[in-house]
N, C-alpha and C positions, 0 to 999 in steps of 0.2 A: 583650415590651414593644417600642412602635416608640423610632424613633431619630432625631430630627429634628438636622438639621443645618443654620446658618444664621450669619446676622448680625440679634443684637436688634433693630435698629431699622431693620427696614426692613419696607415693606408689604407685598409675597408673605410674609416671615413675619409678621406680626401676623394674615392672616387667616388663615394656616392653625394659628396658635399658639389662637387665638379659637372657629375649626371643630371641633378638637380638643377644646379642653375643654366644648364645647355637645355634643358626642358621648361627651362622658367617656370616651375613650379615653384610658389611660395612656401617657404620652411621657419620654423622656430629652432635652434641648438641649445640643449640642455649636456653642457658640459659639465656629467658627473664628477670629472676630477676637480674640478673646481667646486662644485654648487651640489656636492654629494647627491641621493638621488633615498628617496621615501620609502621606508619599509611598503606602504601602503603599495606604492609603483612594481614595486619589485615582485608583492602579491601578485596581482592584476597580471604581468607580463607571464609569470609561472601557471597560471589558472588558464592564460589563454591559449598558451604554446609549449610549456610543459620544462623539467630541470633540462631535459637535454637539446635545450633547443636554446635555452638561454644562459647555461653554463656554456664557460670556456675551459674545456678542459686540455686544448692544443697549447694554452699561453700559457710566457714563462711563469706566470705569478701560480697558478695550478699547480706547475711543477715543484715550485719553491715550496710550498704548504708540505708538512713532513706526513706523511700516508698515516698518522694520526689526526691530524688536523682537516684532512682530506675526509677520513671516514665519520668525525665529529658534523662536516659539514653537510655530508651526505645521511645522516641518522633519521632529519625530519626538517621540515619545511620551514619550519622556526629557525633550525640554525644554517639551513642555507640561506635566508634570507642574510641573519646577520652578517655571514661570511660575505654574503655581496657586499653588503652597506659597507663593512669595514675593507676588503680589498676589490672593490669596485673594477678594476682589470679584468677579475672573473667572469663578467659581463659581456657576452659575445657581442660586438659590435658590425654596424650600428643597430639602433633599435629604431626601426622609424614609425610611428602611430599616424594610422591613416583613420580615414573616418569609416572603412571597413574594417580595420583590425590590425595586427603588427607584422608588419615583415622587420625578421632578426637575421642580421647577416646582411653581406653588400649581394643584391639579388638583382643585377641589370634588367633582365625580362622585367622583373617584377615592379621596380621604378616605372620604367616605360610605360606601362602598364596604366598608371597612374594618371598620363596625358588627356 
């Protein structure tokens, strides 16, 4: 079964929440805002796809961290984990785990794909 990972209300997930069930593919939702989300997790998605693929550095919450806080998080892989754990926004959504590996970001082809 895949494994979508996100924040309810936001539009990258609504249309890949939307894509999904028009594909009936079966999904599980791990709402970080709510049910936070595992150092351990956070590892695994950087090791597989790397900071630039899984930071969000377009979203407000990037912006709002003062270019001290930005450069702390970017120093080593310890404290950009934490910077995720604690503002979880930072987190380019969705993340969806498939049983070949993660596609990060709403990737149409790439759902389909999935069929």
């Amino acid at each position: 079964m895949l494994k979508i990972y996100g924040i309810k209300n936001c539009n990258s997930m609504k249309k890949a929440f939307d894509l999904l069930n028009e594909l009936g593919l079966a999904y599980e939702f791990h709402d970080y805002k709510k049910n936070g989300i595992a150092a351990e997790t956070l590892k695994t998605w950087l090791d597989a796809k790397g900071q630039e693929v899984i930071l969000n550095k377009k979203g407000t919450t990037w912006r709002k961290l003062s270019e001290t806080e930005q450069q702390v998080a970017l120093a080593s892989e310890n404290n950009l984990i934490e910077a995720l754990t604690h503002h979880n926004s930072l987190i380019k959504r969705p993340v969806l785990e498939t049983a070949s590996g993660y596609i990060v970001g709403f990737d149409e082809d790439a759902y389909r794909s999935l069929k």
